[in-house]
N, C-alpha and C positions, 0 to 999 in steps of 0.2 A: 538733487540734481541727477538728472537721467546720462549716464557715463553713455560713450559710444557704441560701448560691446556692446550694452542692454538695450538701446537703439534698435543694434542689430539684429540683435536676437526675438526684441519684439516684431523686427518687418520678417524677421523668418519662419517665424510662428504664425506671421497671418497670411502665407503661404499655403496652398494646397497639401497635402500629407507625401505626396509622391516626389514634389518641389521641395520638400523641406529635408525628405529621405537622401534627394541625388546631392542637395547641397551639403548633406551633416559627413557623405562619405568624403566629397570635395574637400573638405575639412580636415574630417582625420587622416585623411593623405597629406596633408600638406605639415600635419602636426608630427608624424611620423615620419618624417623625413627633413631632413636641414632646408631652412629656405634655401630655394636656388630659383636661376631663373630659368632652367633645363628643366624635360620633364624628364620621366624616368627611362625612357626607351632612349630618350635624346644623350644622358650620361651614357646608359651602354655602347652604343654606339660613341661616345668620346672614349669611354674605357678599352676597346677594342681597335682602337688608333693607336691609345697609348700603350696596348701590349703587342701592337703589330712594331718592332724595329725596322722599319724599311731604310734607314741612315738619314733619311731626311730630318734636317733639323730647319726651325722656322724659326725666325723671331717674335716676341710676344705679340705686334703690331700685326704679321701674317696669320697668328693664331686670331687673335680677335675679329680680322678682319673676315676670315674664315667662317670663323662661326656665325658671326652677323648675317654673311650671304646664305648660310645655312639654314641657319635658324630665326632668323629675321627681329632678333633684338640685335 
């Protein structure tokens, strides 16, 4: 029985070499770092909110909503 990975990794393999190059970096980036649904410019930019103090406090529902209009998840 042909698992999912092996699926994938077969349609990735009958990809062009350049295609298969941009997708395997795709890959170890995502392996390397915690799933999230941020990419990694998108966390600095949260990280640099949450070291700026400006008193403002929000509730979790204005954080979320925030970030949705932001970043469109």
């Amino acid at each position: 029985m042909t698992t999912r990975i092996d699926a994938a990794i077969d349609r990735l393999r009958a990809l062009p070499e350049a295609e298969q190059e941009m997708i395997a970096a795709e890959i170890e980036l995502l392996l390397a770092e915690p799933a999230s649904m941020l990419t990694m410019e998108q966390w600095h930019e949260v990280e640099v909110e949450l070291d700026s103090d400006d008193g403002v406090r929000l509730s979790h529902n204005d954080v979320m909503l925030r970030m949705r209009a932001r970043f469109g998840r």
